[in-house]
C-alpha positions as CSV (number, residue, x, y, z in Angstrom):
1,X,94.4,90.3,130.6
2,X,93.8,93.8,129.4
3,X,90.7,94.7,127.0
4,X,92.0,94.7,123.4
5,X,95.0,92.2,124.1
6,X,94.0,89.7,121.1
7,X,92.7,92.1,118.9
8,X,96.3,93.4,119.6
9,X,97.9,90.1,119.5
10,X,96.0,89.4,115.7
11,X,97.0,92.4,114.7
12,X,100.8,92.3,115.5
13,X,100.7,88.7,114.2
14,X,98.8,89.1,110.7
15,X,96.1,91.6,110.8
16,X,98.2,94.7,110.9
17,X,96.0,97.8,109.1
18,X,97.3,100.8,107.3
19,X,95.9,103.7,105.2
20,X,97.4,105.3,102.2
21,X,97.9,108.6,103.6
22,X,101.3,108.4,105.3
23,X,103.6,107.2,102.5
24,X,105.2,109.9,101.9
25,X,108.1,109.5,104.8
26,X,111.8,109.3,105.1
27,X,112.1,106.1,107.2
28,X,110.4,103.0,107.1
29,X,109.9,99.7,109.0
30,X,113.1,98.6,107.2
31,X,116.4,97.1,108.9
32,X,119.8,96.0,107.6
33,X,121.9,93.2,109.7
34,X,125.4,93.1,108.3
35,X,127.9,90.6,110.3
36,X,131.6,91.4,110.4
37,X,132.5,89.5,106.9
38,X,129.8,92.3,105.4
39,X,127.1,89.9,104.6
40,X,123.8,91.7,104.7
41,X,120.4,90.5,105.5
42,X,117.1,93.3,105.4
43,X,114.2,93.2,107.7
44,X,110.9,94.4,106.6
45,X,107.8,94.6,108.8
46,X,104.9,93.5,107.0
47,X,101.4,94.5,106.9
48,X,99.1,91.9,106.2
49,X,95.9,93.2,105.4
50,X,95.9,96.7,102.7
51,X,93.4,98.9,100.6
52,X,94.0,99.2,97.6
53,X,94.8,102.7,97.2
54,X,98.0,101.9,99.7
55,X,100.1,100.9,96.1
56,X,102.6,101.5,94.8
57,X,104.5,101.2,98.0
58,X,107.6,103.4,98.3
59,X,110.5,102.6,96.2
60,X,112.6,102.3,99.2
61,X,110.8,98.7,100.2
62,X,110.5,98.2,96.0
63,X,114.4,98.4,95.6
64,X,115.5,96.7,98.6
65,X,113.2,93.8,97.8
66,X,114.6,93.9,93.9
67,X,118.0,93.9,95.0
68,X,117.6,90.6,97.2
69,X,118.2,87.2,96.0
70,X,115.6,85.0,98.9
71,X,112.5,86.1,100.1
72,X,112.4,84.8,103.9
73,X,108.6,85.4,104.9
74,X,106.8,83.6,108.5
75,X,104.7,81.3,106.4
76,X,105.2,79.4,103.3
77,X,101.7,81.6,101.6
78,X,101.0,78.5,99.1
79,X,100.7,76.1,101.9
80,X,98.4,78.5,103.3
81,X,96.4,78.7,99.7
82,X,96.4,74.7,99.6
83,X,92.9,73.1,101.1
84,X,94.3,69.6,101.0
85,X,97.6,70.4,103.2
86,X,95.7,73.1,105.5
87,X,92.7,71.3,106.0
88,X,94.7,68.7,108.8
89,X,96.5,72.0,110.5
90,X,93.0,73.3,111.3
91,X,91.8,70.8,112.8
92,X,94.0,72.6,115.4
93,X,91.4,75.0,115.8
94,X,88.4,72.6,115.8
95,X,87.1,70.3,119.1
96,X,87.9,66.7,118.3
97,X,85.9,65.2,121.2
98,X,82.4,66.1,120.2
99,X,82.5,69.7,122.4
100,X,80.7,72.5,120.7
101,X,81.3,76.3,121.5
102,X,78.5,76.6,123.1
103,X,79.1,74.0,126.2
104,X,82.9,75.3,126.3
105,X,81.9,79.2,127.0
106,X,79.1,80.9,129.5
107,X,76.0,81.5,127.8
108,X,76.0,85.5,127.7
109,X,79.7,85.1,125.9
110,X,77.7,82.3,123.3
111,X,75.0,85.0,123.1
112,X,77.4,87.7,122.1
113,X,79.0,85.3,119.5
114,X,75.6,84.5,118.3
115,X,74.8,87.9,117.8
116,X,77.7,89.2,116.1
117,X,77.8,86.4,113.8
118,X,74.4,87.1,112.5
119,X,75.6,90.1,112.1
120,X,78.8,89.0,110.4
121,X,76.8,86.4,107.9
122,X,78.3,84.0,109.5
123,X,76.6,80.2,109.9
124,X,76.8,79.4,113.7
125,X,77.1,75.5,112.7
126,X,80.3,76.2,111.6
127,X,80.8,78.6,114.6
128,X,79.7,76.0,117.0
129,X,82.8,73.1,116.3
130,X,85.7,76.0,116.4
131,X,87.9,76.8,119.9
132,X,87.3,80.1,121.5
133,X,90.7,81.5,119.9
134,X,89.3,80.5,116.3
135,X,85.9,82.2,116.1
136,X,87.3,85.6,117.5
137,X,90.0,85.0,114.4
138,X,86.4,84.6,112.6
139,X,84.4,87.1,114.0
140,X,87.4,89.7,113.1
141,X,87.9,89.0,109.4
142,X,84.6,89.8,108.8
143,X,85.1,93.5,110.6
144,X,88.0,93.9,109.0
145,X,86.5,93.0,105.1
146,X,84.1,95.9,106.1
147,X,86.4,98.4,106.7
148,X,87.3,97.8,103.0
149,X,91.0,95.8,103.7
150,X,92.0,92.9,101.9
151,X,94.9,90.5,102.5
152,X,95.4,90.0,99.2
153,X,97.0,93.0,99.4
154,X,99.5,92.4,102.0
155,X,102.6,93.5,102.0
156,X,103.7,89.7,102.4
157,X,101.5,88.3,99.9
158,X,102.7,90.8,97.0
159,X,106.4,90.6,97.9
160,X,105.4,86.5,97.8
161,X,103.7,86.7,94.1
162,X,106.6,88.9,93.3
163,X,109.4,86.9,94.2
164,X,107.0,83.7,92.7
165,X,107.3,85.4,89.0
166,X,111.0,86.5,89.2
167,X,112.2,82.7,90.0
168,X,113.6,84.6,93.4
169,X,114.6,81.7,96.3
170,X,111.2,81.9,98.8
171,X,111.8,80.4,102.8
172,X,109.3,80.3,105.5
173,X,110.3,80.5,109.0
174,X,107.4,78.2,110.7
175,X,104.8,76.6,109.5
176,X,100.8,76.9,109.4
177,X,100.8,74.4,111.9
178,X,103.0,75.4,114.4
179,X,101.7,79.2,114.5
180,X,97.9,77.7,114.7
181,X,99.6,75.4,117.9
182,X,100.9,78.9,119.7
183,X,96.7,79.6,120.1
184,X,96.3,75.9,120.7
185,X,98.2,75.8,123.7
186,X,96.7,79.0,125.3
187,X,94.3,77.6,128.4
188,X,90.5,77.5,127.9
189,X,89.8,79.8,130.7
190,X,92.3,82.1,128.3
191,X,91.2,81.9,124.8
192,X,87.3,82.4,126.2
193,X,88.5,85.9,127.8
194,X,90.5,86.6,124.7
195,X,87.1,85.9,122.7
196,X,84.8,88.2,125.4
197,X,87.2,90.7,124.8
198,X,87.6,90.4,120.9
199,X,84.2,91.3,120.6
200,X,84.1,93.9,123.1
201,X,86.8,95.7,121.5
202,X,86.8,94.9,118.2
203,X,84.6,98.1,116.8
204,X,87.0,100.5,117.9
205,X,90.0,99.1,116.9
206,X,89.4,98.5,113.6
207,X,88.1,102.1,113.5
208,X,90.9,103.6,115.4
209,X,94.6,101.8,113.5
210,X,95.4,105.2,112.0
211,X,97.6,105.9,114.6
212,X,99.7,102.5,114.2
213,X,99.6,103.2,110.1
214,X,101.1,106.5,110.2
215,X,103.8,105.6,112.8
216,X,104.2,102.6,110.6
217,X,104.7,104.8,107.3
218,X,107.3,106.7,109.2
219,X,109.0,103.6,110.9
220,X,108.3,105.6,114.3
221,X,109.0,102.3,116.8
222,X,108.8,103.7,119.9
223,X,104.5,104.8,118.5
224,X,104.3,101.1,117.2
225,X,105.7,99.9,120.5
226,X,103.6,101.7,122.8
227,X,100.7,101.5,120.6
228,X,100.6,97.5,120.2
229,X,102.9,96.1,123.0
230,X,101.3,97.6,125.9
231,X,98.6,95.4,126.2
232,X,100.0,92.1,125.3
233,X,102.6,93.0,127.9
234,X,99.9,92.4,130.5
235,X,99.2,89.2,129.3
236,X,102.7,87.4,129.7
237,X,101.1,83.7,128.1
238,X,100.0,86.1,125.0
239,X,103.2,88.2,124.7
240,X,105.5,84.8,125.1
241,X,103.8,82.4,122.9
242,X,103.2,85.2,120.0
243,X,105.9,87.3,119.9
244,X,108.6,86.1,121.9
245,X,109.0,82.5,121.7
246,X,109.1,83.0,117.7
247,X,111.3,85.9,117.3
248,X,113.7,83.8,119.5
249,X,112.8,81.0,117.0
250,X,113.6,83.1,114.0
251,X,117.3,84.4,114.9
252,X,119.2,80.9,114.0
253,X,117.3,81.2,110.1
254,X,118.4,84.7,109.6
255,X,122.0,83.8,110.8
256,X,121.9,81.1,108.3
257,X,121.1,84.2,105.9
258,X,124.2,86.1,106.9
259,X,126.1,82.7,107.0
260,X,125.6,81.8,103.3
261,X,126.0,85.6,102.2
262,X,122.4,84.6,100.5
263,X,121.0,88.5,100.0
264,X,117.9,87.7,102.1
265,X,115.6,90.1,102.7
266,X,113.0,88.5,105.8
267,X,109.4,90.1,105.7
268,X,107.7,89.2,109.0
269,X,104.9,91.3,111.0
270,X,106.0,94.6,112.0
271,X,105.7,93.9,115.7
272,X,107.9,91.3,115.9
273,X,110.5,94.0,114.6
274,X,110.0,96.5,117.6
275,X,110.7,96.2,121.5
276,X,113.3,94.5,123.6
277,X,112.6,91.4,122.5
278,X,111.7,92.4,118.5
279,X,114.6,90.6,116.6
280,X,116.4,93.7,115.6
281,X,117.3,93.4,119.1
282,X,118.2,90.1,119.4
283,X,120.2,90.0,116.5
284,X,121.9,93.4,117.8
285,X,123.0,91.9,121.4
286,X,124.3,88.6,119.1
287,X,127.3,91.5,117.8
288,X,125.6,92.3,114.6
289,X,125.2,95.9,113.2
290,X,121.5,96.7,113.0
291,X,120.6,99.7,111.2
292,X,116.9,101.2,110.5
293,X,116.8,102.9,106.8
């Protein structure tokens, strides 16, 4: 697997970073599907973590989220915000059978993790019962808080609260549980490599998302596709079990969408919106018309 691949794969999934600066842009990360009865559903690629200074976001994504009757986002965010429902699903990302980190990866890697959490504030007790996959989801937060992002300012979570206090429908196309199991499943010898290179990698790519923001501002694919596919594509087990297993997954849901004539609008992470397998795609070689706006 290439360097960078889970940062990528985090960042694609729910960590996807962008500055203010680009805003000001005549396309954005913003699709319509319209079937042959002219049923529409929108497609907005989300960012999950934001700076303040990013709002107000464009009035494009404003009205076309206003002018939708059901939020359709990847996770249901108040199962997310419950402790009693969540705390079962993470378990997922804790050893069950008395294994700690540190007898599950080579000593320079626990070193490394060791270091970086002291670094981080972060207690290694609590370190030491999570999988590989879950303490580089850990170790990045941290990076990320520093850099001065939130994800209380997502674009999922405030299109979420929004549709919360307008009484607007809200759907979630999997559930905590199932997109904690698509790390699961990743082999040991796979989730340790993802954590070595996590670490190794993670400095510069916090520092260095400006790229992927302003090509995300300007709804410039082919940038986002070259920028965060290109690695993940060398790691076939990453690239299947994050992006394409669920986009596949998430096709029947929006049908349903055009089905009912329901004025969806479906926010999901901006990757899973780009490539030949991003569900623009899909839904395009299923006879829909799929226009960017």
């Amino acid at each position: 697997m290439h360097p960078r691949s889970l940062l990528t794969a985090l960042l694609v999934s729910t960590l996807l970073v962008v500055q203010p600066s680009a805003q000001a842009t005549k396309k954005h990360f913003l699709w319509s599907v319209t079937d042959s009865k002219g049923a529409v559903v929108h497609l907005m690629g989300s960012i999950h973590v934001l700076t303040p200074d990013f709002y107000p976001l464009s009035p494009e994504l404003e009205k076309t989220f206003a002018g939708s009757k059901v939020l359709v986002e990847e996770l249901d965010l108040d199962e997310m915000n419950n402790p009693a429902a969540l705390l079962p699903i993470l378990s997922k990302a804790m050893y069950a059978d008395g294994t700690t980190l540190e007898q599950a990866i080579a000593p320079a890697t626990y070193a490394e993790v060791k270091r970086r959490a002291e670094k981080a504030g972060l207690p290694m007790m609590a370190l030491d019962r999570m999988k590989p996959w879950m303490v580089a989801v850990a170790l990045t937060a941290p990076a990320l808080k520093a850099a001065g992002f939130d994800t209380d300012l997502g674009i999922d979570k405030h299109f979420f609260d929004k549709a919360k206090e307008t009484g607007k429908e809200v759907r979630a196309l999997e559930t905590v549980a199932y997109q904690l199991g698509q790390f699961d499943q990743l082999s040991s010898a796979m989730q340790e490599l993802m954590l070595k290179e996590t670490m190794a990698d993670l400095d510069t790519q916090v520092n260095n998302v400006k790229e992927v923001a302003t090509a995300w501002a300007a709804g410039n694919t082919a940038t986002i596709e070259r920028v965060m596919l290109k690695d993940m594509l060398q790691s076939p087990e990453l690239y299947q079990k994050l992006l394409v297993e669920r986009n596949q997954n998430w096709v029947a849901p929006i049908e349903t969408c055009l089905k009912q004539n329901a004025g969806c609008i479906v926010v999901v992470g901006a990757a899973h919106l780009i490539g030949p397998h991003g569900v623009p795609t899909l839904l395009q070689k299923k006879g829909y018309k799929v226009e960017q706006k």
